[in-house]
GUKE-915135 format. One record per residue (C-alpha): residue number from 1; residue in one letter; chain; y, x, z. Coordinates in steps of 0.2 Angstrom, whole numbers, plus 2048, in hexadecimal, padded with zeros to 3 digits. Example, Ala and Ser with C-alpha at 12.3 -4.5 7.8 and 13.67 -1.06 7.14 Angstrom:
# residues 2
TORVO   i aa ch   y   x   z
TORVO   1  a  A 7EA 83E 827
TORVO   2  s  A 7FB 844 824
***
This chain:
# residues 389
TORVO   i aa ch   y   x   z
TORVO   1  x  A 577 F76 EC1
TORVO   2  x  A 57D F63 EC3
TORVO   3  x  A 58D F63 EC5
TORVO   4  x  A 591 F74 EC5
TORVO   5  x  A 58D F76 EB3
TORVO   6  x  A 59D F76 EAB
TORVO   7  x  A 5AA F82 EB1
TORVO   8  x  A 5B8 F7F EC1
TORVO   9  x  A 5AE F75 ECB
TORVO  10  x  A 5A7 F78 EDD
TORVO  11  x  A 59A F6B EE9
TORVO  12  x  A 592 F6A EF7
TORVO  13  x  A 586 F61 F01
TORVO  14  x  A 586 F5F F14
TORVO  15  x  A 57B F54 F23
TORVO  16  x  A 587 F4E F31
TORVO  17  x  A 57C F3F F36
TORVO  18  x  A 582 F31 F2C
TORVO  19  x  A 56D F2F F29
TORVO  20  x  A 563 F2E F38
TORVO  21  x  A 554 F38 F2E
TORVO  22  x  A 562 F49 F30
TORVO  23  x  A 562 F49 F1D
TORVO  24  x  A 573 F50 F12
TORVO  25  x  A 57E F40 F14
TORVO  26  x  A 58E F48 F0E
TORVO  27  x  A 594 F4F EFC
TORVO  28  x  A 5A2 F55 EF3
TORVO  29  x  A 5A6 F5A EE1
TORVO  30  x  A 5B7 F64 EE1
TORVO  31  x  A 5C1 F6D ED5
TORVO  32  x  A 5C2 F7F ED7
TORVO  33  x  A 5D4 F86 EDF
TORVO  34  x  A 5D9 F75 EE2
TORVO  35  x  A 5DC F71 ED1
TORVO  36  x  A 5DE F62 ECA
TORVO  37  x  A 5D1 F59 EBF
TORVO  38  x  A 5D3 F4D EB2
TORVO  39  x  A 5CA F3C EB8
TORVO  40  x  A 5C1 F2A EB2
TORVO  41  x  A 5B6 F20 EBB
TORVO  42  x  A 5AE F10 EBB
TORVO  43  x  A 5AC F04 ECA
TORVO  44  x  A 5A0 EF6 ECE
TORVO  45  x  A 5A6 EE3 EC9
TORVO  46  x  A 59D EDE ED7
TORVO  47  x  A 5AE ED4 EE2
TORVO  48  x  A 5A3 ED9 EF3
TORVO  49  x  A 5A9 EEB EEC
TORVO  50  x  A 5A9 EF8 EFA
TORVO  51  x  A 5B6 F00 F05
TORVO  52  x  A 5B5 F10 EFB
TORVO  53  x  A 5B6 F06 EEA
TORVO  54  x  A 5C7 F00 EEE
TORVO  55  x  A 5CB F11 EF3
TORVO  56  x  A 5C6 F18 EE6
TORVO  57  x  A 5CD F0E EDC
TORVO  58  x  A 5DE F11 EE1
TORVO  59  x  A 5DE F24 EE6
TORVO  60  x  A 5DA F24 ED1
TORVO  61  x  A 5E9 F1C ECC
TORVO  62  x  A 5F4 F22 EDA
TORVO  63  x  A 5F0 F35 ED3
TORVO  64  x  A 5F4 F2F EC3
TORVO  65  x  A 5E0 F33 EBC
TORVO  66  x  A 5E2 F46 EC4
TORVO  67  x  A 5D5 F48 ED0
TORVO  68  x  A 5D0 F58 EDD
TORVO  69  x  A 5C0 F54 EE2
TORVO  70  x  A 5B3 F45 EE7
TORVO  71  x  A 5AD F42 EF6
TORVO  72  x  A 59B F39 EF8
TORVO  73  x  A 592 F32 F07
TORVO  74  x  A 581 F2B F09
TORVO  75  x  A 578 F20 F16
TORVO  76  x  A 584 F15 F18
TORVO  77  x  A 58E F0A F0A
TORVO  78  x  A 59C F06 F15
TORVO  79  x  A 59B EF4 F0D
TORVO  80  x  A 5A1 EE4 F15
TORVO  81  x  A 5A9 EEF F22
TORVO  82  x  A 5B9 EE8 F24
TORVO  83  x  A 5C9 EF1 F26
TORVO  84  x  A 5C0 EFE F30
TORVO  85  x  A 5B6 F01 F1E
TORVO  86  x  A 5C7 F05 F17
TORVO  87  x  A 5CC F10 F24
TORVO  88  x  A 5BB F19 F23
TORVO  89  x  A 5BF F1C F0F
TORVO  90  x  A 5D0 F21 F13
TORVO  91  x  A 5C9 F2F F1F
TORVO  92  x  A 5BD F35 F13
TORVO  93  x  A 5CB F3A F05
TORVO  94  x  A 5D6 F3F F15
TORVO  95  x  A 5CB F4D F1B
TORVO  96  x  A 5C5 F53 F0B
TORVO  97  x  A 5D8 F54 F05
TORVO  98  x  A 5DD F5B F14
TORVO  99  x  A 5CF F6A F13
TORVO 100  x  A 5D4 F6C F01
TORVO 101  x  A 5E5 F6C F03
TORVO 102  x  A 5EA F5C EF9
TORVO 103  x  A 5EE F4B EF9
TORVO 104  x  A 5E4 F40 EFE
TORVO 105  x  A 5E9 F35 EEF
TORVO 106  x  A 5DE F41 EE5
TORVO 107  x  A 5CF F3F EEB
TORVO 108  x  A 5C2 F32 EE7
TORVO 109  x  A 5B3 F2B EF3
TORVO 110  x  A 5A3 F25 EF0
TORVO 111  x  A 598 F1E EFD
TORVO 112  x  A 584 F17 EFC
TORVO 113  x  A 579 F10 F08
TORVO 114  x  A 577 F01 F13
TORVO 115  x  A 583 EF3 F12
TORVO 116  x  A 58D EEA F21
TORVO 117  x  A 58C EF8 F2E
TORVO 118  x  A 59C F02 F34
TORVO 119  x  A 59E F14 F2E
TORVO 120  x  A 59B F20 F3D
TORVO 121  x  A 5AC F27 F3E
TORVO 122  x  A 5A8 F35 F48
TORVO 123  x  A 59A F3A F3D
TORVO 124  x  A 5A8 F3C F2D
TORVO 125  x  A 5B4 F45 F39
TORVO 126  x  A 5AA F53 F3D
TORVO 127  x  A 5A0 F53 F2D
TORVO 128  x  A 5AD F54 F20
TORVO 129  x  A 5B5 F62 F26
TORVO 130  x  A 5A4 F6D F27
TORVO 131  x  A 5A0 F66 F14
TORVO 132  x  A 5B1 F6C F0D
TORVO 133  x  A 5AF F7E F13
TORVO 134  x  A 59A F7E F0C
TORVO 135  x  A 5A4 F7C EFA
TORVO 136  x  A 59A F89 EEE
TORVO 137  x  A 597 F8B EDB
TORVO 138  x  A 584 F91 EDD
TORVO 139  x  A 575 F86 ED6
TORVO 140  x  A 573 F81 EE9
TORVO 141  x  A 583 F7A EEC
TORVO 142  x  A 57F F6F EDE
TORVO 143  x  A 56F F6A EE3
TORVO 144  x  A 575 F65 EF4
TORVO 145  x  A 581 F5A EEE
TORVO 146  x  A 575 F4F EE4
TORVO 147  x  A 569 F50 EF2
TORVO 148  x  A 576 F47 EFE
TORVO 149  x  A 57B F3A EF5
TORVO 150  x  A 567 F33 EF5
TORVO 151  x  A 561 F23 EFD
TORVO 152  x  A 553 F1C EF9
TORVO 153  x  A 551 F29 EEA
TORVO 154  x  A 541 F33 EE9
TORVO 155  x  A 54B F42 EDF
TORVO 156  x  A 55B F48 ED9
TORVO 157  x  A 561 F41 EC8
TORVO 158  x  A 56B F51 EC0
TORVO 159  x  A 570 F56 EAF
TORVO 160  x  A 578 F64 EA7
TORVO 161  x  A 57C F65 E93
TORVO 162  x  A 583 F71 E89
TORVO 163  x  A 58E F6D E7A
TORVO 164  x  A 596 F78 E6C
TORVO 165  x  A 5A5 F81 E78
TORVO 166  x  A 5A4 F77 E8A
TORVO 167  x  A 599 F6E E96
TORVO 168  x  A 593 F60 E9E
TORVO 169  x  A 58B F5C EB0
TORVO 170  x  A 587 F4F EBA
TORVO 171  x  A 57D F46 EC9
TORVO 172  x  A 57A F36 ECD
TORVO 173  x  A 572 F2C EDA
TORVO 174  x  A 568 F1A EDA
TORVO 175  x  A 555 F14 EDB
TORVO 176  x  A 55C F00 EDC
TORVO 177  x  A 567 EF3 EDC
TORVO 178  x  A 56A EF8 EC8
TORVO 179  x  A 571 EEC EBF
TORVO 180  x  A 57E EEE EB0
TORVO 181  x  A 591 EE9 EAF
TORVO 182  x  A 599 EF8 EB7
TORVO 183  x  A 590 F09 EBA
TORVO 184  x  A 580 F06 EC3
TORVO 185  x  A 580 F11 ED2
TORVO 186  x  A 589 F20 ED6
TORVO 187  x  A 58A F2E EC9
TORVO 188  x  A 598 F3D EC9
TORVO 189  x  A 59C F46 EB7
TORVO 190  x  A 5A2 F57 EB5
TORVO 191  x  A 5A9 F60 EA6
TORVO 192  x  A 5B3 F6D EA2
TORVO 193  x  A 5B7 F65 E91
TORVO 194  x  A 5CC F63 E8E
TORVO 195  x  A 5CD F50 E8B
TORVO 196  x  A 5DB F45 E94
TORVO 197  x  A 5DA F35 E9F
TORVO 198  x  A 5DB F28 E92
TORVO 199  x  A 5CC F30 E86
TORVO 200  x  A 5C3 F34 E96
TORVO 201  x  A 5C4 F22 E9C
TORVO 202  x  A 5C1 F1C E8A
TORVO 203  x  A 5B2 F27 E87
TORVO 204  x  A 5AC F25 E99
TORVO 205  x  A 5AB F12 E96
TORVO 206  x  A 5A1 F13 E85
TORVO 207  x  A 595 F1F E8F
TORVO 208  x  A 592 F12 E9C
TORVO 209  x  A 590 F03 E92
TORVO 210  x  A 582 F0E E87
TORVO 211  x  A 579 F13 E98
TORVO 212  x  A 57B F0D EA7
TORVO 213  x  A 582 EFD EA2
TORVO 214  x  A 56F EFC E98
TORVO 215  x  A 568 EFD EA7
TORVO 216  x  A 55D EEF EB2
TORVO 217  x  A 552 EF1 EBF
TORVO 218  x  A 553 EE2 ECB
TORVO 219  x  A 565 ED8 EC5
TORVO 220  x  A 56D EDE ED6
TORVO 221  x  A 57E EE4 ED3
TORVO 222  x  A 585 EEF EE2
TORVO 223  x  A 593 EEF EEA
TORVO 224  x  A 597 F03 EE9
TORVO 225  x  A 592 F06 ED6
TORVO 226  x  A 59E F16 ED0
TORVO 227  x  A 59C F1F EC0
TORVO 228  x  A 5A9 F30 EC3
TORVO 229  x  A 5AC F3A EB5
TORVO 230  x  A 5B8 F49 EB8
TORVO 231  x  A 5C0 F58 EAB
TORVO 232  x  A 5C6 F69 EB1
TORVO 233  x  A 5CB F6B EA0
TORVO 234  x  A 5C4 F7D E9E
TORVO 235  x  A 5BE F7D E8D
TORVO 236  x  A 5CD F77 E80
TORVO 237  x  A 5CB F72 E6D
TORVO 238  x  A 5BD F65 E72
TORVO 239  x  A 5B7 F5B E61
TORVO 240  x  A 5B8 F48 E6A
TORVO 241  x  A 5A9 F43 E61
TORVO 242  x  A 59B F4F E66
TORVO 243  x  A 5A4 F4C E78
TORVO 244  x  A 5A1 F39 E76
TORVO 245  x  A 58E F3C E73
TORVO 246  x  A 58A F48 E80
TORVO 247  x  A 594 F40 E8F
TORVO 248  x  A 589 F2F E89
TORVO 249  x  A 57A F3C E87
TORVO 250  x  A 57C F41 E99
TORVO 251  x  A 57E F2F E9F
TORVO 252  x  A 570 F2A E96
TORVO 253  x  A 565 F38 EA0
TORVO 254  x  A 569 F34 EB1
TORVO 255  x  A 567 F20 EAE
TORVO 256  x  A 556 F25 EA8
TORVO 257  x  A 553 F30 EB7
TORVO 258  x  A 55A F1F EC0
TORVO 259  x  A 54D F15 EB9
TORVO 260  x  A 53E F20 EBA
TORVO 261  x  A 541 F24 ECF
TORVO 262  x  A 544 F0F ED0
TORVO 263  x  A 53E F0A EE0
TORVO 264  x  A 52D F06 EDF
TORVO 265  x  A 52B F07 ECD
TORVO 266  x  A 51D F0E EC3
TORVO 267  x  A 523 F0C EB2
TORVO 268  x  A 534 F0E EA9
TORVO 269  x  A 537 F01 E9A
TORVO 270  x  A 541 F02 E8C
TORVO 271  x  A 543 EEE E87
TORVO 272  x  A 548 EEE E75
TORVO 273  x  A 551 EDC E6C
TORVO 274  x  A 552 EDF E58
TORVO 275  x  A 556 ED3 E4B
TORVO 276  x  A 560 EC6 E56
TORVO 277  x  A 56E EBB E50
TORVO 278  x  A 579 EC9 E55
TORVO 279  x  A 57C ED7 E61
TORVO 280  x  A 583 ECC E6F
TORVO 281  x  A 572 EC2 E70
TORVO 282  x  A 566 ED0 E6B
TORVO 283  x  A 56E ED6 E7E
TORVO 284  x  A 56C EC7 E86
TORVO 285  x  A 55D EC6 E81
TORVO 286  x  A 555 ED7 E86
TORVO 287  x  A 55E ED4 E96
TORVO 288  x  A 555 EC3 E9A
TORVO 289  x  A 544 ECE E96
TORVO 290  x  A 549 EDC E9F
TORVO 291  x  A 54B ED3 EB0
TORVO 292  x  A 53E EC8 EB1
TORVO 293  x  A 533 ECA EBF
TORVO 294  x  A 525 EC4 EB4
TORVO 295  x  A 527 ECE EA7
TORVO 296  x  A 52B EDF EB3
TORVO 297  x  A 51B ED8 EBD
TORVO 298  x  A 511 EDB EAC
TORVO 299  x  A 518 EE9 EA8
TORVO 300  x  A 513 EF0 EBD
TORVO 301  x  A 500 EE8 EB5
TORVO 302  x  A 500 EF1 EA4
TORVO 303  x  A 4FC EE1 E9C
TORVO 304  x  A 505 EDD E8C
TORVO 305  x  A 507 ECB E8F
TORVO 306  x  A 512 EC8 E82
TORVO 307  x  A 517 EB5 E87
TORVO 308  x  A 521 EB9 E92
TORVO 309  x  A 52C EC2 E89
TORVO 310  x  A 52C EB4 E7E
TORVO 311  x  A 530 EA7 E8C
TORVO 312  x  A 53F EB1 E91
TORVO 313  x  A 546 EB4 E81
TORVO 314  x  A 543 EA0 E7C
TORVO 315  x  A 54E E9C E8E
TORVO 316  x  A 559 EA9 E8C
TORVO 317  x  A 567 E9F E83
TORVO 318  x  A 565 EA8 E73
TORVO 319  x  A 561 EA4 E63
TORVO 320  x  A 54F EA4 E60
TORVO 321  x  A 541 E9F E54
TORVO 322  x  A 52C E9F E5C
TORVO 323  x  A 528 E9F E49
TORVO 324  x  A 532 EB1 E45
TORVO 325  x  A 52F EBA E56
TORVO 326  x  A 526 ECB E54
TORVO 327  x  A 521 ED5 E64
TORVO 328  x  A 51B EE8 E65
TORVO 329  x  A 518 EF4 E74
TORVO 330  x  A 519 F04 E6F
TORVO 331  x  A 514 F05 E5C
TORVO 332  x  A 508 EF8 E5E
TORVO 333  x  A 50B EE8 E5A
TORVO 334  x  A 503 ED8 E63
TORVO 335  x  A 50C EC9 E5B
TORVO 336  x  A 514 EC6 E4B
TORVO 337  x  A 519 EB2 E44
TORVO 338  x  A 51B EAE E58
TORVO 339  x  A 507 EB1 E58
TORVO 340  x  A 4FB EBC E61
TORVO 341  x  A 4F6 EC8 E52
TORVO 342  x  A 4E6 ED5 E50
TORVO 343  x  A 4E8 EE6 E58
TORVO 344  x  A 4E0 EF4 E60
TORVO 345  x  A 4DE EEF E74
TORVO 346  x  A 4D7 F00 E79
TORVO 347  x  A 4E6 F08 E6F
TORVO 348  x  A 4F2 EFC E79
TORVO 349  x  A 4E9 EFF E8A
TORVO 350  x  A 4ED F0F E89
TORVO 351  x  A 4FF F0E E86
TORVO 352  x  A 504 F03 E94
TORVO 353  x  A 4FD F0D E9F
TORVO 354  x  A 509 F1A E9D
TORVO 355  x  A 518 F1E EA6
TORVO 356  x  A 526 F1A E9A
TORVO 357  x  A 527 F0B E8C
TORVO 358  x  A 52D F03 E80
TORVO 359  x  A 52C EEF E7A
TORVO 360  x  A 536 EE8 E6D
TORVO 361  x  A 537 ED7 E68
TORVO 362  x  A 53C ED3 E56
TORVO 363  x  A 546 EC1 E55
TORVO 364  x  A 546 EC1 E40
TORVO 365  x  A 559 EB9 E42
TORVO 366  x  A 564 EC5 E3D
TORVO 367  x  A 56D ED7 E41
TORVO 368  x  A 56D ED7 E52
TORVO 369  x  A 566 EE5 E5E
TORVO 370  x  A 568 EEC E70
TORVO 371  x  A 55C EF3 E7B
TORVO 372  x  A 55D EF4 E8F
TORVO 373  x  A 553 F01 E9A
TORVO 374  x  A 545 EF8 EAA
TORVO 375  x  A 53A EFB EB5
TORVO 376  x  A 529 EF1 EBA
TORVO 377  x  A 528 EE8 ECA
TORVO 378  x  A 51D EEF ED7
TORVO 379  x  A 517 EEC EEA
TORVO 380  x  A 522 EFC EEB
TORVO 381  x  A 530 EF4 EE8
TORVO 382  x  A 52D EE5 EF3
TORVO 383  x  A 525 EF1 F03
TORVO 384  x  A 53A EFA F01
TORVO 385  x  A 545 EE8 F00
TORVO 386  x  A 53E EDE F0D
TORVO 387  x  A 545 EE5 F1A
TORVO 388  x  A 558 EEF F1C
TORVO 389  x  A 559 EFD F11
***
């Protein structure tokens, strides 16, 4: 049930035109009643950040964390759009405040889609209004929202997880332009787990950084990227551990689902860096692998060509010995002593040719390991980025 999952939360999902295809456009997660919800979130780092980052970004801090609902568009980014951009935002949270009956101040926006072109105003001003009075509970209602927050997504990434006395929910959107250092893409959390601001921010940050901050598809970060975690604070008596692993749990799954719809991709990879100096440079290291388009274009070949990970990990900055590197895909290992070693090739074939894998590259240095999550390079991929989209 996405976002629904956990108790004392509403959504909805509504068309107004925003997308020239007719598709839901609009979206909004709200607390039931018009209660309050306790609130974290995580923005882009991107200084090109949106209209409705900056707005959001306030409204958070202006509410003092404590947030009614979040309203989501689709279509259009309002990036690069000027003071009208911030106007646009500021209507958003109006509207949806004003059908709510609350401030304005506590409600966050989100907004996905093509960059540089002016919100079309009219389009929010007859749209909101209809998506605050399609608020339900039912499965649909869920569904609906996840569905309009889609661009160039193929499917809606949704999660729902049960712990030992409360819930969690979520959806997210994004299918490029995934890089880490913030949250990736837009995501909105829900629980009914009793935890206040500053744990939820705490433990909303460690969740990020061990999922969507492990996630690289093309080394584009966007200029709208929003990780919203929200608490209606149902369910009291939460142990803070348990909470901690299944809110990273949950942001694991839908950066997962992220990688797997990736435009154009064909395979999700799990790039592994064990043994480096330290953790620091085992990251660095898997992230040099992760985006190379060399490497992703092997990866889109299902050819284990395991000198170019070698090349990248040798430029990457990092400690790093030829003589001590070992390199396996799957269980199977195809270098050992910085050499080309005996293995089973038909064994091999048919691993890469699967839809998910995994490559690790032992450095023999140290401690060190960190793993980050690709994709391959496809014409797919190319066919969708060379024009506006």
């Amino acid at each position: 049930m996405s976002v629904l999952y956990p108790e004392g939360f509403l959504a909805a999902g509504y068309a107004s035109g925003i997308k020239e295809s007719g598709g839901l456009d609009l979206s909004l997660v709200a607390l039931e009643d018009s209660n309050r919800a306790v609130a974290a979130a995580t923005f882009t780092q991107n200084l090109a950040a949106a209209a409705p980052v900056q707005v959001s970004r306030r409204n958070l801090s202006l509410s003092n964390q404590m947030i009614s609902a979040v309203v989501l568009s689709s279509g259009n980014a309002n990036a690069a759009t000027g003071k009208k951009g911030l106007t646009d935002a500021e209507l958003m949270c109006r509207l949806v405040g004003e059908g709510l009956g609350v401030p304005e101040s506590s409600v966050l926006v989100c907004s996905t889609g093509l960059i540089g072109i002016a919100m079309p105003t009219e389009k929010l001003q007859s749209g909101i209004p209809r998506l605050v009075k399609s608020l339900g509970a039912d499965a649909d209602d869920g569904l609906k929202a996840a569905r309009a927050i889609m661009t160039t997504d193929t499917r809606e990434k949704l999660v729902a997880i049960q712990g030992s006395n409360f819930r969690i929910g979520g959806m997210a959107k994004g299918a490029a332009m995934l890089a880490p250092n913030m949250a990736t893409m837009l995501a909105v959390l829900t629980t009914d787990a009793a935890v206040d601001s500053a744990d939820l921010s705490r433990m909303l940050a460690i969740a990020v950084q061990d999922s969507f901050n492990r996630l690289v598809i093309d080394g584009c970060t966007s200029t709208n990227d929003t990780v919203i975690a929200l608490s209606s604070s149902k369910s009291a008596g939460v142990d803070p551990e348990e909470f901690q692993t299944l809110l990273t749990e949950a942001c694991k799954s839908l950066a997962m689902q992220m990688a797997l719809d990736a435009e154009g991709a064909t395979k999700c990879v799990t790039v592994t860096v064990q043994r480096a100096a330290n953790e620091r440079e085992a990251d660095l290291g898997a992230r040099k692998v992760a985006v190379s388009r060399l490497v992703q274009c092997s990866f889109y070949g299902s050819d284990p060509y395991w000198g170019r990970l070698a090349s990248e990990l040798g430029s990457s900055g990092i400690n790093f010995d030829m003589d001590k590197l070992a390199v396996t895909y799957g269980e199977i290992t195809v270098a050992s002593g910085g050499v080309t070693v005996q293995f089973d090739e038909k064994a091999l074939a048919q691993y890469m040719s699967g839809r998910e894998l995994k490559v690790t590259c032992d450095l023999g240095l140290g401690s060190g390991s960190a793993s980050v999550i690709t994709t391959d390079l496809s014409p797919g991929y190319i066919d969708e980025n060379m024009r506006t989209s």
